[in-house]
N, CA, C and O atoms as a Tripos MOL2 file, in Angstrom:
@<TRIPOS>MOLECULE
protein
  284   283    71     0     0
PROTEIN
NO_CHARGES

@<TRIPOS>ATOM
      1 N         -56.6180  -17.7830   49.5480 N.3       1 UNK1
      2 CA        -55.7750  -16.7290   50.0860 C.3       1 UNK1
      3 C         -54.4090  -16.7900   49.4220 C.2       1 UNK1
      4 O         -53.9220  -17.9170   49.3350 O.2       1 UNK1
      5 N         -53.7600  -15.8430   48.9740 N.am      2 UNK2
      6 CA        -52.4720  -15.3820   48.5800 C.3       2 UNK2
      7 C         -51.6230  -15.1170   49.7400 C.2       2 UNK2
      8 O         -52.1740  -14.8110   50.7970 O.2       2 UNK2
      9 N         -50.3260  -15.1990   49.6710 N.am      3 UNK3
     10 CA        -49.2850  -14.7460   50.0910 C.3       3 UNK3
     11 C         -48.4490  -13.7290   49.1610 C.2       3 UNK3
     12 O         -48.1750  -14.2870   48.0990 O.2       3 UNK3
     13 N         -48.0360  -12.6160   49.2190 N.am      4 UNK4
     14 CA        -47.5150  -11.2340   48.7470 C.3       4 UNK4
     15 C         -46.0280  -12.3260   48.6430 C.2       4 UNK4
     16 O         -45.4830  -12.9260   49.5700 O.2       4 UNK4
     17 N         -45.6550  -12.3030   47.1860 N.am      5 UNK5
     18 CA        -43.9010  -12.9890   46.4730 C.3       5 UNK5
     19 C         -42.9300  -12.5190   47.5470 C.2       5 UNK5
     20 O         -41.9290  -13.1340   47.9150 O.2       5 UNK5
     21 N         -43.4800  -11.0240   48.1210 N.am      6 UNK6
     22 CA        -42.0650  -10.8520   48.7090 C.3       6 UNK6
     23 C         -41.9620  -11.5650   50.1760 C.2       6 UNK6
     24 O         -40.8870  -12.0030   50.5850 O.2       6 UNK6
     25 N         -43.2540  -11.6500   50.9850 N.am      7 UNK7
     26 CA        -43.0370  -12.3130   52.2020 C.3       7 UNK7
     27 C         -42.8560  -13.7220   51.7490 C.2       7 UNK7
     28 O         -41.8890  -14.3640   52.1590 O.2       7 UNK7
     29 N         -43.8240  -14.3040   50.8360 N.am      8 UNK8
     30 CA        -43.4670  -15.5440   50.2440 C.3       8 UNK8
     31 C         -41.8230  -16.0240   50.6970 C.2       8 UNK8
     32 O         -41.4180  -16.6110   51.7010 O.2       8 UNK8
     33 N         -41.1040  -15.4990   49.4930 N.am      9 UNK9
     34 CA        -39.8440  -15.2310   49.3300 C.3       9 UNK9
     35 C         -38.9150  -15.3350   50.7300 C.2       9 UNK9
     36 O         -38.0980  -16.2210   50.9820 O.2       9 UNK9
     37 N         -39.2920  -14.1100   51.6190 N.am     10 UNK10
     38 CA        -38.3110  -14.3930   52.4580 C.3      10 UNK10
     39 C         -38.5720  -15.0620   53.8150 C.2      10 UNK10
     40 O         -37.8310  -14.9670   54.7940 O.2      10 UNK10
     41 N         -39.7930  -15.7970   53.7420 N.am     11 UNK11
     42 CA        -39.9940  -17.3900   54.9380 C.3      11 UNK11
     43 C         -38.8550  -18.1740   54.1120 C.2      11 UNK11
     44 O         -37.7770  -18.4160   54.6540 O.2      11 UNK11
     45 N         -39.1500  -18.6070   52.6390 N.am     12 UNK12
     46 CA        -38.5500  -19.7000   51.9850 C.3      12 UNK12
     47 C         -37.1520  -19.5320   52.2820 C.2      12 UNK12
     48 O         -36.4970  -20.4430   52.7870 O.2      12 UNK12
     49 N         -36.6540  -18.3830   51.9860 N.am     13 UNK13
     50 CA        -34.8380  -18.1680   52.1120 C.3      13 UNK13
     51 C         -34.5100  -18.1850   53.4040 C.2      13 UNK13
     52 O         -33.3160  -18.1830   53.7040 O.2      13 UNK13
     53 N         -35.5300  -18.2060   54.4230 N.am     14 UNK14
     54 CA        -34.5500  -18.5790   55.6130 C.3      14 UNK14
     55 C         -34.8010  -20.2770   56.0110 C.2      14 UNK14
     56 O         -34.2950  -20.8250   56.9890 O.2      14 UNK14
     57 N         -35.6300  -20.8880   55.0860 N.am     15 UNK15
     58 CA        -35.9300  -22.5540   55.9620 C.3      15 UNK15
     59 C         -37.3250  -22.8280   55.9000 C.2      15 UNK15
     60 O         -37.8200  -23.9000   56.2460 O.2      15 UNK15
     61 N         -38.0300  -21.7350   55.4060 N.am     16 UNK16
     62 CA        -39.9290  -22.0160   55.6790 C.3      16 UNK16
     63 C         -40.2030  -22.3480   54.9470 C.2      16 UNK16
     64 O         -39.6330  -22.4820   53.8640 O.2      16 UNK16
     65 N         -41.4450  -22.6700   55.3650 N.am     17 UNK17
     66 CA        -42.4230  -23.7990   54.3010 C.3      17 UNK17
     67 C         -43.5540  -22.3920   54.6760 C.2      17 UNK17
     68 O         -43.6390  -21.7090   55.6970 O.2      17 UNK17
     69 N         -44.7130  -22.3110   52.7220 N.am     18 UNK18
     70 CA        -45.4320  -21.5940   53.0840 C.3      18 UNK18
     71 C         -46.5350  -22.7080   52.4310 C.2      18 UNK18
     72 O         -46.3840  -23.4060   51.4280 O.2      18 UNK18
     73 N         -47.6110  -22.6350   53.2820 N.am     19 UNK19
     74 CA        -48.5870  -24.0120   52.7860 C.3      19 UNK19
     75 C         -49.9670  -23.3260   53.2680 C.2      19 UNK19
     76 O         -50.1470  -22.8360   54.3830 O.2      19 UNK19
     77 N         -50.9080  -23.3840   52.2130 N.am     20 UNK20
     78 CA        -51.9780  -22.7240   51.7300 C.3      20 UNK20
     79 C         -52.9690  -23.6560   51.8070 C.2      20 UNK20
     80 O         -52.9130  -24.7590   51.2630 O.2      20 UNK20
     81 N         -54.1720  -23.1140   52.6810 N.am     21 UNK21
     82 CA        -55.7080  -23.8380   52.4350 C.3      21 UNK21
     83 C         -54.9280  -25.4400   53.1220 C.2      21 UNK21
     84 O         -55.4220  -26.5220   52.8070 O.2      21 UNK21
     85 N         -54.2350  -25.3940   53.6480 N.am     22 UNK22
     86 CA        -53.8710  -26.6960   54.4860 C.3      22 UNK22
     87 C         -54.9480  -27.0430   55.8060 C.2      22 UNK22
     88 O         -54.6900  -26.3670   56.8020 O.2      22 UNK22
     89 N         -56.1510  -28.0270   55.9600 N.am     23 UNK23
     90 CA        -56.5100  -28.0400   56.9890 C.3      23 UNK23
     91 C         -55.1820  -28.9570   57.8320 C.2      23 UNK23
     92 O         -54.1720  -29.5060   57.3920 O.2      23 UNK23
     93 N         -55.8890  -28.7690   59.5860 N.am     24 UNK24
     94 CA        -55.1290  -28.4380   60.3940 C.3      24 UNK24
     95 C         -55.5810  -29.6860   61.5590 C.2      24 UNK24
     96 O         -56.3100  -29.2850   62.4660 O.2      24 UNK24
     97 N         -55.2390  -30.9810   61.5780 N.am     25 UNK25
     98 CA        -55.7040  -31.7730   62.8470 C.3      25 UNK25
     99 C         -55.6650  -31.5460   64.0820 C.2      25 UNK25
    100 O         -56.5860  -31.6590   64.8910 O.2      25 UNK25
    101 N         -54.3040  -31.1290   64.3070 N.am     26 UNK26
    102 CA        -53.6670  -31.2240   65.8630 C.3      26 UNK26
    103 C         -52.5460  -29.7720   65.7950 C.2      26 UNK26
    104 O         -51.8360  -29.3250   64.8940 O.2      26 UNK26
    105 N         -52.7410  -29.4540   66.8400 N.am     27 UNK27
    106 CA        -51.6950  -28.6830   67.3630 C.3      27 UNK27
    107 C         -51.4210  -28.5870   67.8650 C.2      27 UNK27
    108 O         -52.1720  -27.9450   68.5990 O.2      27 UNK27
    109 N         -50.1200  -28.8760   68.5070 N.am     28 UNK28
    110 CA        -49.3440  -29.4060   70.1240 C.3      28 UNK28
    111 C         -48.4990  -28.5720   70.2810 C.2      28 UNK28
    112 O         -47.5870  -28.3240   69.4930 O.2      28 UNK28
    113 N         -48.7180  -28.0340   71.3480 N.am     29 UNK29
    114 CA        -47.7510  -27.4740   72.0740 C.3      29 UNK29
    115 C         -47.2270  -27.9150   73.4740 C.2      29 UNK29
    116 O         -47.7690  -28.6180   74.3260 O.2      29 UNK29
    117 N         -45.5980  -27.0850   73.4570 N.am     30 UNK30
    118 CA        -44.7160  -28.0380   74.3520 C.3      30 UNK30
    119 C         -44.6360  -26.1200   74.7060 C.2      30 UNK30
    120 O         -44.8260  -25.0880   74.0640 O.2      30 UNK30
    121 N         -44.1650  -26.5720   76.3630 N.am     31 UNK31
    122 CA        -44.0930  -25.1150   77.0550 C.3      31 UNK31
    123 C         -44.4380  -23.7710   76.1640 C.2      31 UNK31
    124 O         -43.7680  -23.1670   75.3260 O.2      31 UNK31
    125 N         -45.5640  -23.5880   76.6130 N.am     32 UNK32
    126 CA        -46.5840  -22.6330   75.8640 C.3      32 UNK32
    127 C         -46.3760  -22.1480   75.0740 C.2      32 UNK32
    128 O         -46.6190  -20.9590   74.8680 O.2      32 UNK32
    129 N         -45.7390  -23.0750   74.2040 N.am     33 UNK33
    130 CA        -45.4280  -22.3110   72.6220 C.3      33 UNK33
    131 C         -45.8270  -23.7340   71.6130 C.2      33 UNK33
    132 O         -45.6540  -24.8890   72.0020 O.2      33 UNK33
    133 N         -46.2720  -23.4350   70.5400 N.am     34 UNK34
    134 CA        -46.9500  -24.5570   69.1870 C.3      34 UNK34
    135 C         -45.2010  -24.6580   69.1440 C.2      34 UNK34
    136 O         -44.2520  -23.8750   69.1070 O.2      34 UNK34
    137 N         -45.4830  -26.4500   69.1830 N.am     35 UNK35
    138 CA        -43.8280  -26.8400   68.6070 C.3      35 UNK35
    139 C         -44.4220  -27.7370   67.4370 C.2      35 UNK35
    140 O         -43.4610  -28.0740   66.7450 O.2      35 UNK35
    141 N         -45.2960  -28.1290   67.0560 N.am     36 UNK36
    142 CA        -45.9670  -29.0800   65.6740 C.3      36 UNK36
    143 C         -47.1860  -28.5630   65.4460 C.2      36 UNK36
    144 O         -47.8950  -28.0550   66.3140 O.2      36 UNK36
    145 N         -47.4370  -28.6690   64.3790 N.am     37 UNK37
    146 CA        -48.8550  -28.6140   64.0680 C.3      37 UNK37
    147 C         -48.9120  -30.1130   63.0340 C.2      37 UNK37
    148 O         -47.8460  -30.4920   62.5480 O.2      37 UNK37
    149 N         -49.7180  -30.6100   62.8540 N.am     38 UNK38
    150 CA        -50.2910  -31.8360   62.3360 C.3      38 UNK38
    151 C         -51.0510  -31.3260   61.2950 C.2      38 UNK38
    152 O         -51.6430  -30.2670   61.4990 O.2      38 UNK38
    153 N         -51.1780  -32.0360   59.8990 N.am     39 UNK39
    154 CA        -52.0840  -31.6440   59.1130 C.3      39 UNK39
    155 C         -52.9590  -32.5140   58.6490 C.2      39 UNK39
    156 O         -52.3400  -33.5180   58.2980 O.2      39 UNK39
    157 N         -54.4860  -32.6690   58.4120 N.am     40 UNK40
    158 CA        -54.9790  -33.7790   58.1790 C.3      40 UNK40
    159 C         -54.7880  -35.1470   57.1400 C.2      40 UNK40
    160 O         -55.2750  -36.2770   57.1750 O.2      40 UNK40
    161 N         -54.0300  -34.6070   56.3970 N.am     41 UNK41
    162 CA        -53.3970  -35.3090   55.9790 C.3      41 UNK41
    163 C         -51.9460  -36.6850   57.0340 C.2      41 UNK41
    164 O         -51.5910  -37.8630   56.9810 O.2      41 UNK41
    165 N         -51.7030  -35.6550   57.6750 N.am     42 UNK42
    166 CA        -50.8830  -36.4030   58.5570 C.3      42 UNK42
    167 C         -49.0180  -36.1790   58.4150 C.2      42 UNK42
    168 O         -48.0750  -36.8850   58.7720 O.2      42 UNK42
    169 N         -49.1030  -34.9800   57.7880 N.am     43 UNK43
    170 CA        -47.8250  -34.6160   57.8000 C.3      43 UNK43
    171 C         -47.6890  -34.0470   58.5620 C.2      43 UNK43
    172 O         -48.7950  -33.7220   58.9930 O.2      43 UNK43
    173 N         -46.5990  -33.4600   59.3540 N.am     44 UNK44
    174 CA        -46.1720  -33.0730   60.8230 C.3      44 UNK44
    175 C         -45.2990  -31.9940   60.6120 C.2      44 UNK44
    176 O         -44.5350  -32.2700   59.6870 O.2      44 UNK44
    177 N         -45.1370  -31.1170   60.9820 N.am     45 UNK45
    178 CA        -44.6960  -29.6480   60.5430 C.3      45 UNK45
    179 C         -44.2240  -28.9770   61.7710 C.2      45 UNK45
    180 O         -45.0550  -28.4390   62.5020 O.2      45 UNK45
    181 N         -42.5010  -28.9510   62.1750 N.am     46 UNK46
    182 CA        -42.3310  -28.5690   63.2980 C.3      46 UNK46
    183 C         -41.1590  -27.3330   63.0670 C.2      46 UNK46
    184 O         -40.0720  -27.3940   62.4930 O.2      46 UNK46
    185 N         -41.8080  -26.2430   63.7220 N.am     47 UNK47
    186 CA        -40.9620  -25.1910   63.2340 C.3      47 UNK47
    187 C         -40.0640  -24.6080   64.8150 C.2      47 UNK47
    188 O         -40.5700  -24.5890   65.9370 O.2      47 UNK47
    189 N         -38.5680  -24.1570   64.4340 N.am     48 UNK48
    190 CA        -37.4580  -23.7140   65.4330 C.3      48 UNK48
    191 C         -37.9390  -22.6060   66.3950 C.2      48 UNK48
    192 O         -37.7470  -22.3840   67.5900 O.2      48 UNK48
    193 N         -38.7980  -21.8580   65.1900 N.am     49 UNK49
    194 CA        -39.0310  -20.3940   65.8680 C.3      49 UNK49
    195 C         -40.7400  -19.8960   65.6270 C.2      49 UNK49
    196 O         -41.2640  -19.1550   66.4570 O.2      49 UNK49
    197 N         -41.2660  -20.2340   64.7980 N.am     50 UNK50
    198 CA        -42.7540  -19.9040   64.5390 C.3      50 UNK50
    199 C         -43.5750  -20.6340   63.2910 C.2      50 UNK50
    200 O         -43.4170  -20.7980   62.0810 O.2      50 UNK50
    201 N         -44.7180  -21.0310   64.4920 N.am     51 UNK51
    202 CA        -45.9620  -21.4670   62.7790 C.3      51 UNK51
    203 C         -46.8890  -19.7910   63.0060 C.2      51 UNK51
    204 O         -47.2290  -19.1100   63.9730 O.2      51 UNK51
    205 N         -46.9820  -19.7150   61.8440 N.am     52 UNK52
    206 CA        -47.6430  -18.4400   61.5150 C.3      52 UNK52
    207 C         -49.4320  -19.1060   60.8060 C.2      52 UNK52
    208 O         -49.6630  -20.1530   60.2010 O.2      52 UNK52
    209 N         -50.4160  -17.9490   61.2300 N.am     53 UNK53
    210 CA        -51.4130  -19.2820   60.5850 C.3      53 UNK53
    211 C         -52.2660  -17.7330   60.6470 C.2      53 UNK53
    212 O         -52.0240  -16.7740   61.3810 O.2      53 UNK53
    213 N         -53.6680  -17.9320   59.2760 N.am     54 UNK54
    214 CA        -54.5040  -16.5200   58.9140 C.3      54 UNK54
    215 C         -55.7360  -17.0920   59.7030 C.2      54 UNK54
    216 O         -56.7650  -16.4230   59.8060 O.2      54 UNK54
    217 N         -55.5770  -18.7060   60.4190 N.am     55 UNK55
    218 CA        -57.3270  -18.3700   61.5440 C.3      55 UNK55
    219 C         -57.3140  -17.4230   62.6020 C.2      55 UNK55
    220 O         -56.2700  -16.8900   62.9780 O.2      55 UNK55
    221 N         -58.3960  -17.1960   63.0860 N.am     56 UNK56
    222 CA        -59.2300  -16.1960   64.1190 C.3      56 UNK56
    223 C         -58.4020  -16.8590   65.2620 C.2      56 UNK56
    224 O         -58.2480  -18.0790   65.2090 O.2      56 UNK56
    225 N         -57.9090  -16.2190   66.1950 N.am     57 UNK57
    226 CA        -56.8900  -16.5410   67.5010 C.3      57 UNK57
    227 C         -58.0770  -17.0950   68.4920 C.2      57 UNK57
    228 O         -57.7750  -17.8840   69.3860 O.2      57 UNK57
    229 N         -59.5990  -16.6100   68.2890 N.am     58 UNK58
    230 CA        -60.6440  -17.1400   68.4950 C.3      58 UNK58
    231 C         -60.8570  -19.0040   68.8350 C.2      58 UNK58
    232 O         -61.1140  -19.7490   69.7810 O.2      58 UNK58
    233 N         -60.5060  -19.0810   67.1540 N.am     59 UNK59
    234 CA        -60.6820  -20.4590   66.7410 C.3      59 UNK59
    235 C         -59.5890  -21.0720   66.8520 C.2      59 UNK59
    236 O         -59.3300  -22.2480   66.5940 O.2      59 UNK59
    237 N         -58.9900  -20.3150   67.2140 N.am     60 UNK60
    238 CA        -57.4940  -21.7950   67.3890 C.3      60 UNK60
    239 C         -57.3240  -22.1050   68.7620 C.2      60 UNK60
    240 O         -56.9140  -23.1950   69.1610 O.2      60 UNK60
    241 N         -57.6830  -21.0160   69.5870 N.am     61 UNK61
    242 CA        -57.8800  -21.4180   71.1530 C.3      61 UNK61
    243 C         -58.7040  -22.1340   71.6780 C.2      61 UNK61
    244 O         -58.7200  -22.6560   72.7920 O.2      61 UNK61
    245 N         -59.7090  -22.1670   70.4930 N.am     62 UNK62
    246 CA        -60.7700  -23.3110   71.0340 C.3      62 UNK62
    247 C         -60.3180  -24.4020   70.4830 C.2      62 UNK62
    248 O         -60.5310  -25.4350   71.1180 O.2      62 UNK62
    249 N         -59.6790  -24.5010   69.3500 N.am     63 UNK63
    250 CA        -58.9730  -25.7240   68.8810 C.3      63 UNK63
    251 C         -58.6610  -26.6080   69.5160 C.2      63 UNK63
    252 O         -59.1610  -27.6930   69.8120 O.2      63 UNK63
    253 N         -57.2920  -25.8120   69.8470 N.am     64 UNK64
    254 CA        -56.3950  -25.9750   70.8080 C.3      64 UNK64
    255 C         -57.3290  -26.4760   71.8840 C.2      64 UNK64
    256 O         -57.6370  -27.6630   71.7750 O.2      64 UNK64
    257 N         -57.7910  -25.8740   72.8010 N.am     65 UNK65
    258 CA        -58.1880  -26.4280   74.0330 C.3      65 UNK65
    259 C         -59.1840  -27.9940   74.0700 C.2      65 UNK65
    260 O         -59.1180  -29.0130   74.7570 O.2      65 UNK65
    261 N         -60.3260  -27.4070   72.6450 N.am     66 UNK66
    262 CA        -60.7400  -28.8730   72.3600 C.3      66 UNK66
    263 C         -59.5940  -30.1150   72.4200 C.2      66 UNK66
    264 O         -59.7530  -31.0940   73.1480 O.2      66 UNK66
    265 N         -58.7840  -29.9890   71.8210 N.am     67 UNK67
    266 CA        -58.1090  -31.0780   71.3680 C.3      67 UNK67
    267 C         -56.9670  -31.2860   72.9670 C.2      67 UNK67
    268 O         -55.8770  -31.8340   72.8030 O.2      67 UNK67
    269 N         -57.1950  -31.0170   73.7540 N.am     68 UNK68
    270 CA        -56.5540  -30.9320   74.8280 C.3      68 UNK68
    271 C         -57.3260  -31.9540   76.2020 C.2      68 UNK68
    272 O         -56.9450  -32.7360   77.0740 O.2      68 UNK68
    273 N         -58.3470  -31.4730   75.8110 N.am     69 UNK69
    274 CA        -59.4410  -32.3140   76.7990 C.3      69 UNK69
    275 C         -60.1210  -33.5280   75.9470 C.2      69 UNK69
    276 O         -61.0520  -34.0710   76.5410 O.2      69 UNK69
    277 N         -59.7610  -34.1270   74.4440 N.am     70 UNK70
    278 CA        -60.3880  -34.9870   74.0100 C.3      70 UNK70
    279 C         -59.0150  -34.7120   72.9270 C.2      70 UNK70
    280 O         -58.7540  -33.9650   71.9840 O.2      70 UNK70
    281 N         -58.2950  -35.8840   73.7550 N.am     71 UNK71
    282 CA        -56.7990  -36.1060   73.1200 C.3      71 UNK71
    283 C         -57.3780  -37.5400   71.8190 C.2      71 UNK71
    284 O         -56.5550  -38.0590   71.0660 O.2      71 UNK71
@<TRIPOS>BOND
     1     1     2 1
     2     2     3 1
     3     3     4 2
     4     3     5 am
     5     5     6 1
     6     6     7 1
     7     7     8 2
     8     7     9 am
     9     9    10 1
    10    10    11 1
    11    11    12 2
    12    11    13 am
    13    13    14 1
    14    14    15 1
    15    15    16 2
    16    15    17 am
    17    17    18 1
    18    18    19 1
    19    19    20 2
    20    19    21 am
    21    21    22 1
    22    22    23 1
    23    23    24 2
    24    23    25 am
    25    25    26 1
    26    26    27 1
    27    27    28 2
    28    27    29 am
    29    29    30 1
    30    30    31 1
    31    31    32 2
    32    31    33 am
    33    33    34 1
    34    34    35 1
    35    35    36 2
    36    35    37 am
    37    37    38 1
    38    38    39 1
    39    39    40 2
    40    39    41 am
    41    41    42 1
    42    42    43 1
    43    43    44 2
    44    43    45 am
    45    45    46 1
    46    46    47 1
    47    47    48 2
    48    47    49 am
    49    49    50 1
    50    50    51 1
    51    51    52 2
    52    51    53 am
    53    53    54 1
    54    54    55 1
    55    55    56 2
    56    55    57 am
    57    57    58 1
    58    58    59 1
    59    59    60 2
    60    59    61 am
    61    61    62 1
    62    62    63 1
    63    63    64 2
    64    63    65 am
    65    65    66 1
    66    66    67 1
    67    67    68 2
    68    67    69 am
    69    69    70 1
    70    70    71 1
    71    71    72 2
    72    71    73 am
    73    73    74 1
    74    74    75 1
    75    75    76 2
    76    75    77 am
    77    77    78 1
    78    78    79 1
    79    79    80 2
    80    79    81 am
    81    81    82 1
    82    82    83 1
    83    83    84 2
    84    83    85 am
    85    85    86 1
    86    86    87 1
    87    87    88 2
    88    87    89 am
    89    89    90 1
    90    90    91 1
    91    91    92 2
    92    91    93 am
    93    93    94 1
    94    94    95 1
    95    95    96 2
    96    95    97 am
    97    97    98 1
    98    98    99 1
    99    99   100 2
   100    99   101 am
   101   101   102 1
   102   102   103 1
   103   103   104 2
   104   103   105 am
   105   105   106 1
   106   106   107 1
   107   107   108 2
   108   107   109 am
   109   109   110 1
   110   110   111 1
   111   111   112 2
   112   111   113 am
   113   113   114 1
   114   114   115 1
   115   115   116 2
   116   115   117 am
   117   117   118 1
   118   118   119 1
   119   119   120 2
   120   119   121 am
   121   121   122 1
   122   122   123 1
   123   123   124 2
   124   123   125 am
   125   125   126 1
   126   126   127 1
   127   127   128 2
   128   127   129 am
   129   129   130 1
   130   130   131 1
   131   131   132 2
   132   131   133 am
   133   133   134 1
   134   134   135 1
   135   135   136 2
   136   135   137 am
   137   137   138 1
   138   138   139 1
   139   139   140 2
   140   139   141 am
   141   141   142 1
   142   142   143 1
   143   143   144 2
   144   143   145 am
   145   145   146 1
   146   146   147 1
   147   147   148 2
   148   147   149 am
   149   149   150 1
   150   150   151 1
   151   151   152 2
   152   151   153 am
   153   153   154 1
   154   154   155 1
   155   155   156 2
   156   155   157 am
   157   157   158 1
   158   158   159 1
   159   159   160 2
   160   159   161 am
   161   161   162 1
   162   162   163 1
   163   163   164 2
   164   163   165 am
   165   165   166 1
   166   166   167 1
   167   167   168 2
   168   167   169 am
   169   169   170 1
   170   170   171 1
   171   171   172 2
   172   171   173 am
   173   173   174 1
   174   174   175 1
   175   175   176 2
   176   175   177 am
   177   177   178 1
   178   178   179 1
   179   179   180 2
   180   179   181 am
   181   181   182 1
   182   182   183 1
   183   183   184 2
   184   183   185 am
   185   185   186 1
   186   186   187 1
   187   187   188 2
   188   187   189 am
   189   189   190 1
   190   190   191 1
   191   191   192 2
   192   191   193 am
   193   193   194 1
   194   194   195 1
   195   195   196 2
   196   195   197 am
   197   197   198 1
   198   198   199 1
   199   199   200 2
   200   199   201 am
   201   201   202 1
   202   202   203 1
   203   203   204 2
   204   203   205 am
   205   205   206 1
   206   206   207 1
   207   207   208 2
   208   207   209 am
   209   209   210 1
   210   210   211 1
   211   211   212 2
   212   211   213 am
   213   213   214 1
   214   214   215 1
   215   215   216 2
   216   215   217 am
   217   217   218 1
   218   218   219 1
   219   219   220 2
   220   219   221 am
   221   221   222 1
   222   222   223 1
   223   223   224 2
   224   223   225 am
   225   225   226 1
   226   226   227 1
   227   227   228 2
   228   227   229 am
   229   229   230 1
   230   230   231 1
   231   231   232 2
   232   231   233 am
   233   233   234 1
   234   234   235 1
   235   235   236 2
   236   235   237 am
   237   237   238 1
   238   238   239 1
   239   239   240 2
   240   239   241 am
   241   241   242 1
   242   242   243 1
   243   243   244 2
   244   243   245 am
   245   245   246 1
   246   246   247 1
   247   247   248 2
   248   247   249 am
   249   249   250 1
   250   250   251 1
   251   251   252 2
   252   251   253 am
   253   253   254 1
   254   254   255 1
   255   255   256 2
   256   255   257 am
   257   257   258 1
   258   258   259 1
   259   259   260 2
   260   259   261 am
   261   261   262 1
   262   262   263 1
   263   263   264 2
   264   263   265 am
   265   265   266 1
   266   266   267 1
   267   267   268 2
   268   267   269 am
   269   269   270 1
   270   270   271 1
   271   271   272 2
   272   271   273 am
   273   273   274 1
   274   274   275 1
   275   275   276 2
   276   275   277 am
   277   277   278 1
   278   278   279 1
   279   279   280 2
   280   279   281 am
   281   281   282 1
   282   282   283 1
   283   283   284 2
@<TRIPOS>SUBSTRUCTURE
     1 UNK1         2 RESIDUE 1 A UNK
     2 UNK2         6 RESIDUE 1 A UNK
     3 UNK3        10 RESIDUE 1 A UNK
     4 UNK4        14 RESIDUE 1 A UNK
     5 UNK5        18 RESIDUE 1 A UNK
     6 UNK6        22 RESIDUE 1 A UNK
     7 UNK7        26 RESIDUE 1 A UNK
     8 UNK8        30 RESIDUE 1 A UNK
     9 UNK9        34 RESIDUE 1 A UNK
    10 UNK10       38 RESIDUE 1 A UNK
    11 UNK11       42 RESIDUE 1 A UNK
    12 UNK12       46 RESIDUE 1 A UNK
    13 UNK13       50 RESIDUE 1 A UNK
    14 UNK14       54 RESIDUE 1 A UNK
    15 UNK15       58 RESIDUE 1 A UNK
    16 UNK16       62 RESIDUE 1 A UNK
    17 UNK17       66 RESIDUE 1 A UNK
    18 UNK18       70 RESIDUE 1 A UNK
    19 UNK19       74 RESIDUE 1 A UNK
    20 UNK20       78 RESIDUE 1 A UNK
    21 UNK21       82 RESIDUE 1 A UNK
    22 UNK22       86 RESIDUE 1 A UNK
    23 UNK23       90 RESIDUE 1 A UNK
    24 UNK24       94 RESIDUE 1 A UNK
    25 UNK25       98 RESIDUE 1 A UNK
    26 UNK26      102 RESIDUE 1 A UNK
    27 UNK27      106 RESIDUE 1 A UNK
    28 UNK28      110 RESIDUE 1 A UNK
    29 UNK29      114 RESIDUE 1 A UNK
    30 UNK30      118 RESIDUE 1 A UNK
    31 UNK31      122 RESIDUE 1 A UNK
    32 UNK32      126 RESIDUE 1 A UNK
    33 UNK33      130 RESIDUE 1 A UNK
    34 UNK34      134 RESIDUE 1 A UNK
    35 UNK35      138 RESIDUE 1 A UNK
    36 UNK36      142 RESIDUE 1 A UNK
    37 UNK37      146 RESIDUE 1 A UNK
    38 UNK38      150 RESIDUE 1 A UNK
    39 UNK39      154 RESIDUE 1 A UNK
    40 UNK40      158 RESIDUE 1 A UNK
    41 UNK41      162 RESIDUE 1 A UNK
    42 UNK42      166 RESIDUE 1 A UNK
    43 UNK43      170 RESIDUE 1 A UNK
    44 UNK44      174 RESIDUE 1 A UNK
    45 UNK45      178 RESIDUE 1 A UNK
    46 UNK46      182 RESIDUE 1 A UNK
    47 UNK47      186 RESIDUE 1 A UNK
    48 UNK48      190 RESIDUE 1 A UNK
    49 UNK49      194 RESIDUE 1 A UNK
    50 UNK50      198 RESIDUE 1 A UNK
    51 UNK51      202 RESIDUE 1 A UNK
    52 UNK52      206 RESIDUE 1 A UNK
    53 UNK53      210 RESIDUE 1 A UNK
    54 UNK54      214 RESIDUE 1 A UNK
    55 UNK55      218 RESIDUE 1 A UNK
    56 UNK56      222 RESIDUE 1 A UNK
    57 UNK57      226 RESIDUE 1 A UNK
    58 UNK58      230 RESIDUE 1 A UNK
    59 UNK59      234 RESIDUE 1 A UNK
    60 UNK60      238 RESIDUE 1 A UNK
    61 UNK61      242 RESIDUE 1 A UNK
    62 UNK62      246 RESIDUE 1 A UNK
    63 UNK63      250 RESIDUE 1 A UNK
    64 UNK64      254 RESIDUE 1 A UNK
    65 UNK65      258 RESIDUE 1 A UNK
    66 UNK66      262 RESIDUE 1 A UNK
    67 UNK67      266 RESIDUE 1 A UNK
    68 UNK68      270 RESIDUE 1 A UNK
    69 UNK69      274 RESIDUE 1 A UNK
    70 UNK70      278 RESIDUE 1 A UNK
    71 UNK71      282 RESIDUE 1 A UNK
């Protein structure tokens, strides 16, 4: 998957990180909002205002909830 230079562009100029084909371990959220996401690798990625992500809202709720009941 691509990202279009110009949205590219303006995550980076305000502070963002844009990271591609990154699988995804953990995603924690603190008062019902994602404050980290974890990457399998094990880098930790905590954003002020939004993680933006191209999975199915499907699959991340089950993610999410998996990883909630089998911490």
């Amino acid at each position: 998957m691509r990202v279009s230079p110009f949205r590219e562009r303006a995550i980076t100029r305000h502070g963002g990180v844009v990271k591609l084909s990154t699988p995804v371990e953990q995603i924690e959220v603190c008062d019902r909002m994602v404050c980290d996401v974890i990457t399998s690798e094990g880098n930790i990625y905590h954003a002020k205002k939004a993680h933006v992500s191209d999975l199915d809202p499907k699959l991340t709720v089950s993610f999410d909830v998996e990883r909630s009941l089998n911490p």
